[in-house]
N, C-alpha and C positions, 0 to 999 in steps of 0.2 A: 309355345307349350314346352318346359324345360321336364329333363327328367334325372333326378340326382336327391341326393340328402343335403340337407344343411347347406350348408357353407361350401360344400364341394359338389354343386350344383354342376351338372356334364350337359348341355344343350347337344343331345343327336341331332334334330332336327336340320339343322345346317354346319353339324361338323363335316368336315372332309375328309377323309384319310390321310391326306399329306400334314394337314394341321393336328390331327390325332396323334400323329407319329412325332411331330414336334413338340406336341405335349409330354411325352411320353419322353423323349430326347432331354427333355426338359426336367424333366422331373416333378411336375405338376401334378401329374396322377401316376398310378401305378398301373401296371394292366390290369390287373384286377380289378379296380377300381372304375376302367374304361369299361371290361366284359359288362362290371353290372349296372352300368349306367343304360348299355347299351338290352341288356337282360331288364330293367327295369321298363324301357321303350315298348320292348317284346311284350309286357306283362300287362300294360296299359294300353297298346293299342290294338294287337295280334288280334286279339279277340274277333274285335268287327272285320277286319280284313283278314286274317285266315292266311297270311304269307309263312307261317312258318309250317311243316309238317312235325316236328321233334325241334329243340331246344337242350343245349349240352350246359350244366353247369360247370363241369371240371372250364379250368384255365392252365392251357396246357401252352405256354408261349408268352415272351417279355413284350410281343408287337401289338401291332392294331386290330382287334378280333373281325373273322370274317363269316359269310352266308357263303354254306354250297345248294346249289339246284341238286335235288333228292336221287338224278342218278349216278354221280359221285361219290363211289364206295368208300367210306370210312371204318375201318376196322372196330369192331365192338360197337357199331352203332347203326341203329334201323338204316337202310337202303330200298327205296320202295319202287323206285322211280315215278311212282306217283300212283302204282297200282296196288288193288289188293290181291292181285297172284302172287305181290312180291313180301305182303305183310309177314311183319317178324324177322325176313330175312336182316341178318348181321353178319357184314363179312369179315370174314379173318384177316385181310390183306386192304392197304390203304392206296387209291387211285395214284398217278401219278401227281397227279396234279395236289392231289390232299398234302402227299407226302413233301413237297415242297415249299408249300405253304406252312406245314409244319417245320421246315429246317430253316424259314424265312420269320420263326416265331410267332407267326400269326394263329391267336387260338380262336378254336371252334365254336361260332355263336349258336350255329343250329342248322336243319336241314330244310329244304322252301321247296314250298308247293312247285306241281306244275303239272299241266297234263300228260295224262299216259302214256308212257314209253316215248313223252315228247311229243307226242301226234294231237297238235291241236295250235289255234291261236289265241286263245281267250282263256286259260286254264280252266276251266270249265269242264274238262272232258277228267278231269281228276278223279283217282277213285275214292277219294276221300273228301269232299265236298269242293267248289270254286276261291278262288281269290278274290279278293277283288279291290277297285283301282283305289290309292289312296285321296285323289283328286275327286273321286266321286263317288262314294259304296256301291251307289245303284248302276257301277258299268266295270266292264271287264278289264281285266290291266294289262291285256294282250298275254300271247303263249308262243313258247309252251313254258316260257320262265316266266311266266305272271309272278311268281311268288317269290323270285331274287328283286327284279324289278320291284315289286312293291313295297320288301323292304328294302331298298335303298331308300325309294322315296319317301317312304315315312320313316324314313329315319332310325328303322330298325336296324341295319346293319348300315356303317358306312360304304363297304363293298361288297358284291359278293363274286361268285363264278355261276355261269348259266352256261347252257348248252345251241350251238347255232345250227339245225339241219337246213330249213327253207326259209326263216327269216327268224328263229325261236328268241336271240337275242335282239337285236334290232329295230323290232315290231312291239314288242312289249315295252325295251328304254321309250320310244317316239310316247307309245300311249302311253307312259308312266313319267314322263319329263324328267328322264335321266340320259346317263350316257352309257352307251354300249355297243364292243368290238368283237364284231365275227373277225376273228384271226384268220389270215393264209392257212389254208387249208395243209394239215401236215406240220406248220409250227408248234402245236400245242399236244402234246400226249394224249391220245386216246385210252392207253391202258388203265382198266378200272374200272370204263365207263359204262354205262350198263344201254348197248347199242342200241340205236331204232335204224338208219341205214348206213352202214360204214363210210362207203363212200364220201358223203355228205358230214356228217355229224363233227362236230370243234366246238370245242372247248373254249369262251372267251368272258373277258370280266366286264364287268357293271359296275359302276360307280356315278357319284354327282358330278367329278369334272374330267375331262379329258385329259390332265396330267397322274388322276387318282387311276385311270382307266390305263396310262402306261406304266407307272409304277407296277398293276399287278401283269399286265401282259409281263411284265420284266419277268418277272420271278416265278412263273407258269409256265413261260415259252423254252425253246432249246429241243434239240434231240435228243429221243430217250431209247436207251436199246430194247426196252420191255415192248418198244411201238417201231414196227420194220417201218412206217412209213413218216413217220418225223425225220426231219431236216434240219441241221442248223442254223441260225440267221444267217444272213447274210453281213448283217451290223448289227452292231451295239443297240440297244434299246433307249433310245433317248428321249429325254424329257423336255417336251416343246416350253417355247422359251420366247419364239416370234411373234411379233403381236402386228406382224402386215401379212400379207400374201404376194409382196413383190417376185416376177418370174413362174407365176403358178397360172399353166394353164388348164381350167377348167372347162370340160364337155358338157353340155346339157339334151340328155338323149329324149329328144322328143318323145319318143313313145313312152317313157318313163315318167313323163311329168305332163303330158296331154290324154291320159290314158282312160277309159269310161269309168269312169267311177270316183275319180279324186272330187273330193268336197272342194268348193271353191274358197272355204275358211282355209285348208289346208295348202292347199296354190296360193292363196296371196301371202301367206307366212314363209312358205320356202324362196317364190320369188322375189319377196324382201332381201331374205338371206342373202343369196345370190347379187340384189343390187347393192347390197354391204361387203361382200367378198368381191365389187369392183372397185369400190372406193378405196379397198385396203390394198390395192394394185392386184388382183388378179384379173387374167385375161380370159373372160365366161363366154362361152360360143356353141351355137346350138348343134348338135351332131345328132346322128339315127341310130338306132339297134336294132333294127324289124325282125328279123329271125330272133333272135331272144328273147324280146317279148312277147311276139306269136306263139312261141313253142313250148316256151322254159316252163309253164307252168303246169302243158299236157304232160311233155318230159321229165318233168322231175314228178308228178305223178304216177309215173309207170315205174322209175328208179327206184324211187324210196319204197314205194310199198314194196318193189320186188325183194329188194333188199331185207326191208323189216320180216318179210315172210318167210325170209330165212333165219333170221336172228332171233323171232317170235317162238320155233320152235324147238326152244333148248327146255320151256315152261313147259312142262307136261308132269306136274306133282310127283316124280321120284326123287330128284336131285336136289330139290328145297323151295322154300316160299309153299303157297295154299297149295291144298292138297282135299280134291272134295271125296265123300264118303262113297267106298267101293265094294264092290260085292265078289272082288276074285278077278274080274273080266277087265285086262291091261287097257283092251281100247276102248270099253267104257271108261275107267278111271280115266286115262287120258281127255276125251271128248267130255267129260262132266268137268272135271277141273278145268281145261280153258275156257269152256261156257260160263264157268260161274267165276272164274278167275277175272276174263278178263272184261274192260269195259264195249261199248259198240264202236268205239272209234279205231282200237287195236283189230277187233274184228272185220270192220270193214276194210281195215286197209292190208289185212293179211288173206283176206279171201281175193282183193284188187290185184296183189301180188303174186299171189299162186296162184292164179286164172292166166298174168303176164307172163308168166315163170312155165307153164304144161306145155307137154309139148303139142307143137305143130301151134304154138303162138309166141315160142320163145323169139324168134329170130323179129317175127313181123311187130312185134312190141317192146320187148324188154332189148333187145339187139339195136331196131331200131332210134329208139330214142336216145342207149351212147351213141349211135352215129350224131344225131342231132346235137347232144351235149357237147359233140369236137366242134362242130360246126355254130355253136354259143360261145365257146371258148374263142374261137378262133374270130368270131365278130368284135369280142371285147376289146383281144389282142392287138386289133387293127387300128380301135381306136385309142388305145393306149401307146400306140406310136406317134401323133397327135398333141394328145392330153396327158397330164401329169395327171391328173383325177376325174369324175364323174362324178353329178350329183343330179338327187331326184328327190322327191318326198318318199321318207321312210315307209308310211304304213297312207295307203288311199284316203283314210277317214281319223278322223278321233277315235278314240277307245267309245265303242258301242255297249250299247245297254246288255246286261247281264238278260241271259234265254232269249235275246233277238234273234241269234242265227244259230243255235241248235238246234232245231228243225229244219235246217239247210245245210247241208256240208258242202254243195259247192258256193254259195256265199262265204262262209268261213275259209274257206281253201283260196278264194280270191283276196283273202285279207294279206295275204303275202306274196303279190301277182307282184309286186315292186324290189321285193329282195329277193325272189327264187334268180333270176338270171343271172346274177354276178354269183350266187351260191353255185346253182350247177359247172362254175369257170372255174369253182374254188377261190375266190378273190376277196381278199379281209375288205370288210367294208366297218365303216363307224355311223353311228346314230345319233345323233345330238340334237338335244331342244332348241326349237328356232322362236317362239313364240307359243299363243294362246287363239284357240279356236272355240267359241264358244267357252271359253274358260277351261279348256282341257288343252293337255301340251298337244304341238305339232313336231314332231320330229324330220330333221334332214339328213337324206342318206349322203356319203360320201364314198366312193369305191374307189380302190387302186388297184394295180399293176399285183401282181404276186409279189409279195416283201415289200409292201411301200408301208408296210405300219409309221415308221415316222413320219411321211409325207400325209399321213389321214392326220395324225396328231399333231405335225405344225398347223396345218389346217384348220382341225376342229378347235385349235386352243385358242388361233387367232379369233377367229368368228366366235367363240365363247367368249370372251375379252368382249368384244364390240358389240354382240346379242344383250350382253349382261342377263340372261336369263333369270328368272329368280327360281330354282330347283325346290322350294319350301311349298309345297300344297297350300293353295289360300284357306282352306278350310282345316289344316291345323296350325295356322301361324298364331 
């Protein structure tokens, strides 16, 4: 399915970013001409799948146009985070992360669904209706960036940037058959970003391959003084290039890949992978995580919400965004605006956090679980004196049917039981399509060391090489 005029016919559907930029280099098309190829895609397919929240036509950049996840503030342009306590809000000031992509030329495709304030995995929880997967209308494209994920895969954007707290990025590439990099926690600018829990929350790109996914890490990552807590690389950002695995020792953390709930469509695709990542000389050897598995996912449910119930209360309709009808009484207008502002999932997990957060339950909850989280960190740490990497299946199951698990929030909450542990250590992991389950993608996680981004990307680019994946949805080839 092409999408262009005449003779200068632009096929999204399997362009890549690295080859866009060479057309471009080229002088084949003009950016302009790439925006509205790719504005044409947006106009033709958005519709059924709902990945976009807003669409920018200005072309503001000579480079390869990109998708931001909706809580990436853009100056003069809606910022919603996917709620409607935030409709209308436009902020004066561009994220870090925007403004770089702006001095890297890259213009503005538009702004992509996802669930509120990030809090979900199925986009679903949006306050502006769900996403949903390109692979299949009638299933979710995972969250809480369902909506960067989905347009890559269809082809709407060739990249975009999404947000990682407990698996937001990672879990949506697997079910949307893309690639996608939860960064080192601390490499990537925060400032801009419109928080769910500090701690946790990064910033990383989505793309169809694994060199598209470094190229924009390049140009996003660094220290920024606007963020106390970014760091500079350690190295260059480089662009994989290896097409074996020779010297790469690989862990396979039993609890991560034997765990209740993995579909056996999704185990025999990863352990495929894995018999490919031997043949390409890497050394694959089964190791344990039991405290991180056990814990990481009560733990990072006491964290985050603690967190968000802090960052939740800056919305209280004086200072901007919805603002409901008042009668004079400050703590009425308060308690009516975030009743009708926000959705049930921000709600439940900001009543979860200031329940962990009161006292005479701070210590024995929200206390408790950093200690836990050292004690997650420091299992990883052990086994990364071992192993050069870790790998597991990105998300337990395929992308499930659209209102299967909302009526369950800890069903949904287990949708990310495989990427919360390396999150709460802070540790960049990547996601990459290993195959087809039932005809929807399987994703495989890969985890490193803090700064191993080029070891996830010689990695993932080898085993992309050898997978041959085909990233094109059979149902719009």
């Amino acid at each position: 399915m092409g999408v262009g005029e005449g003779e200068s016919l632009i096929e999204t559907l399997r362009l890549t970013a690295e080859d866009a930029a060479g057309m471009l280099e080229r002088a084949e098309v003009s950016a302009a001409e790439l925006h509205g190829a790719y504005r044409a895609a947006i106009d033709e397919r958005d519709p059924e799948l709902h990945a976009f929240l807003k669409t920018v036509d200005e072309v503001e950049g000579d480079g390869v146009p990109i998708a931001f996840k909706d809580l990436i503030s853009t100056r003069g342009v809606e910022t919603t985070a996917g709620s409607k306590i935030l409709a209308g809000y436009e902020p004066v000031f561009d994220a870090t992360v925007a403004t770089r992509c702006k001095q890297a030329g890259l213009p503005l495709l538009g702004k992509t669904n996802m669930d509120e304030f990030a809090m979900g995995s199925s986009t679903e929880n949006s306050g502006f209706g769900p996403t949903r997967n390109p692979w299949d209308p009638e299933r979710v494209p995972g969250g809480s960036s369902g909506g960067s994920t989905a347009a890559v895969a269809a082809g709407l954007a060739p990249w975009a940037l999404g947000s990682d707290t407990g698996g937001s990025i990672k879990q949506p590439a697997a079910l949307c058959g893309v690639v996608g990099l939860r960064p080192t926690y601390g490499t990537v600018s925060r400032y801009g970003i419109v928080a769910f829990a500090s701690s946790l929350d990064q910033i990383g790109p989505i793309a169809k391959t694994v060199r598209d996914c470094a190229l924009l890490y390049r140009i996003v990552s660094g220290r920024d003084p606007c963020d106390s807590t970014t760091v500079e690389l350690l190295q260059p950002v480089e662009l994989p290039e290896a097409e074996d695995l020779r010297g790469l020792k690989i862990g396979v953390p039993k609890e991560l890949n034997e765990t209740e709930g993995i579909e056996p469509g999704v185990s025999e695709r990863v352990n495929g992978a894995l018999e490919l990542a031997k043949q390409l000389g890497a050394e694959v050897e089964e190791c344990s995580l039991p405290r991180s598995v056990d814990f990481g996912l009560p733990c990072y449910y006491l964290i985050a919400p603690s967190e968000a119930s802090s960052n939740l209360a800056r919305y209280d309709g004086v200072r901007y965004g919805y603002r409901a009808e008042g009668d004079g009484d400050i703590r009425r207008l308060y308690a009516r605006t975030r009743d009708e502002g926000f959705g049930d999932e921000p709600k439940r997990r900001i009543m979860l956090g200031t329940y962990a957060l009161s006292a005479g339950y701070y210590e024995a909850f929200y206390g408790q679980a950093q200690k836990v989280r050292t004690l997650i960190k420091q299992e990883h740490d052990a086994l990364f004196e071992r192993f050069d990497l870790l790998a597991s299946p990105t998300s337990p199951t395929v992308a499930f049917r659209l209102g299967e698990r909302t009526q369950n929030p800890l069903a949904m909450y287990l949708s990310d039981v495989l990427t919360i542990p390396s999150n709460m250590a802070g540790l960049p992991g990547l996601s990459i399509p290993c195959g087809l389950s039932e005809g929807l993608p399987v994703g495989l996680q890969l985890i490193g060391p803090q700064f191993a981004e080029n070891a996830l990307f010689r990695a993932g680019h080898a085993l992309e090489q050898a997978l041959a994946f085909d990233f094109v949805p059979e149902r719009l080839k």
